[in-house]
C-alpha positions as CSV (number, residue, x, y, z in Angstrom):
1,X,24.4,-28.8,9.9
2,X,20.6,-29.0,9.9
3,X,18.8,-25.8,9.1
4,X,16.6,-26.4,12.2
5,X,19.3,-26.2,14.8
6,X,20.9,-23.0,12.8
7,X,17.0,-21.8,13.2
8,X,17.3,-22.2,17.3
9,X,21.2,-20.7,17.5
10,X,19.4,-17.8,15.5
11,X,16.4,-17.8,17.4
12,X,18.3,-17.4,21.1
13,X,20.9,-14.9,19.9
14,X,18.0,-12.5,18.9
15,X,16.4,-12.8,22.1
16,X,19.7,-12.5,24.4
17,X,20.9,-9.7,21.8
18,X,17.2,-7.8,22.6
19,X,17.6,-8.3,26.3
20,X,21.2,-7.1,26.3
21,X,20.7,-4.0,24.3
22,X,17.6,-3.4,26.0
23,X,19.6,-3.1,29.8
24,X,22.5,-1.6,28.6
25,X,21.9,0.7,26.5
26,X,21.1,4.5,27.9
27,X,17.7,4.8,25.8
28,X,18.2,7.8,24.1
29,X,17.3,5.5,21.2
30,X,14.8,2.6,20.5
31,X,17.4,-0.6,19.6
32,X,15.3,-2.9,17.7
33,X,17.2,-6.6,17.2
34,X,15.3,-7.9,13.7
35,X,17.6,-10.8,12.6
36,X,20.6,-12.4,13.2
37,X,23.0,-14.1,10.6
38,X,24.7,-17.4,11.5
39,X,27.9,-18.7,9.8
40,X,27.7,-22.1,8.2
41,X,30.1,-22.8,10.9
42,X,28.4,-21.3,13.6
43,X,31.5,-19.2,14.0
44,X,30.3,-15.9,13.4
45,X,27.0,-14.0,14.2
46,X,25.8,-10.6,12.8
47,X,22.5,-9.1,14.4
48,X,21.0,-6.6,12.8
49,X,18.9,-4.2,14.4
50,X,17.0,-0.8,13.5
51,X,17.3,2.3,15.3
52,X,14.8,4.8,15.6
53,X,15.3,7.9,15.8
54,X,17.2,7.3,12.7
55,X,19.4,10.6,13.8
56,X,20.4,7.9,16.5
57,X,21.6,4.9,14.2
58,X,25.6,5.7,14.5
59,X,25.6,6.0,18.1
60,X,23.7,2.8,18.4
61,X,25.7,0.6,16.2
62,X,28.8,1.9,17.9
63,X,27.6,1.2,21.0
64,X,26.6,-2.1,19.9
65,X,30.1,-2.6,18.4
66,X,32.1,-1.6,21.7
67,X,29.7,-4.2,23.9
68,X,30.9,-7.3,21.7
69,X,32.5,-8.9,24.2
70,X,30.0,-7.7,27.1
71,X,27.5,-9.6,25.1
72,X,29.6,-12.3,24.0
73,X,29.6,-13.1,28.5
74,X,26.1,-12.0,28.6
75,X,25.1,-15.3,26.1
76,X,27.6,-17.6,27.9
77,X,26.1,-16.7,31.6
78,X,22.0,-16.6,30.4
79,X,21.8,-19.3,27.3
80,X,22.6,-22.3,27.6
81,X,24.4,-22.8,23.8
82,X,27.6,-24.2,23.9
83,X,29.9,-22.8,21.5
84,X,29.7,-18.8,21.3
85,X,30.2,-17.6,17.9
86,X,32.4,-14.0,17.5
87,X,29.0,-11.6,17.3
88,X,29.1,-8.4,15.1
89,X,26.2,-6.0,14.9
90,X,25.0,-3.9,11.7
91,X,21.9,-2.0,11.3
92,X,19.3,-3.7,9.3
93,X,19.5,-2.2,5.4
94,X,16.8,-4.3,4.4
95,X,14.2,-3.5,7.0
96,X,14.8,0.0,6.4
97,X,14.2,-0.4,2.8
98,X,11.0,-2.0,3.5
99,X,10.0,0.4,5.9
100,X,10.9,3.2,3.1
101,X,8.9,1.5,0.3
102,X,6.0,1.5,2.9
103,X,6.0,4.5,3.4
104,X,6.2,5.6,-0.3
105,X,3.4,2.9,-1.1
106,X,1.3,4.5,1.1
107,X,1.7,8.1,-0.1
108,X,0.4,6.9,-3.5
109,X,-2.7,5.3,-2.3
């Protein structure tokens, strides 16, 4: 599979994942979709997203997790890809790492 169509599956699962989040959630929390993982079969999809208030970050990813199938109809009714992968969500470790290294980066200035 050429890494450039991976890049555009990637690319329109973010943006439907933002949208969706964005209408249905109850926004008691700011959902933040910040990458998406594709399987090498295009299969699967894991988007990650950050949470903020962190307090928040359970409720949001099982929210997320309940709505799989909700958003798995939300992609096949407003993209126009042809084979839906199974879609998981996780909260982003790795952005949150950066975000804490930031922060400590910044203390020691």
């Amino acid at each position: 599979m050429p890494a450039n169509r991976n890049e555009k599956i990637i690319k329109i699962v973010k943006s439907a994942a933002a949208d969706f989040l964005q209408r249905e959630s109850n926004g008691a929390s700011l959902i933040t979709v910040t990458d998406a993982n594709l399987s090498n079969d295009e299969k699967y999809a894991t988007i990650l997203f950050t949470v903020l208030p962190t307090e928040k970050e359970q409720a949001a990813l099982e929210f997320a997790k309940r709505m799989r199938s909700e958003f798995k109809e939300y992609v096949k009714t407003h993209t126009k890809l042809g084979k839906i992968p199974l879609f998981d969500f996780a909260i982003d470790l790795g952005e949150k790492h950066r975000q804490k290294i930031d922060l400590i980066s910044l203390k020691n200035k």
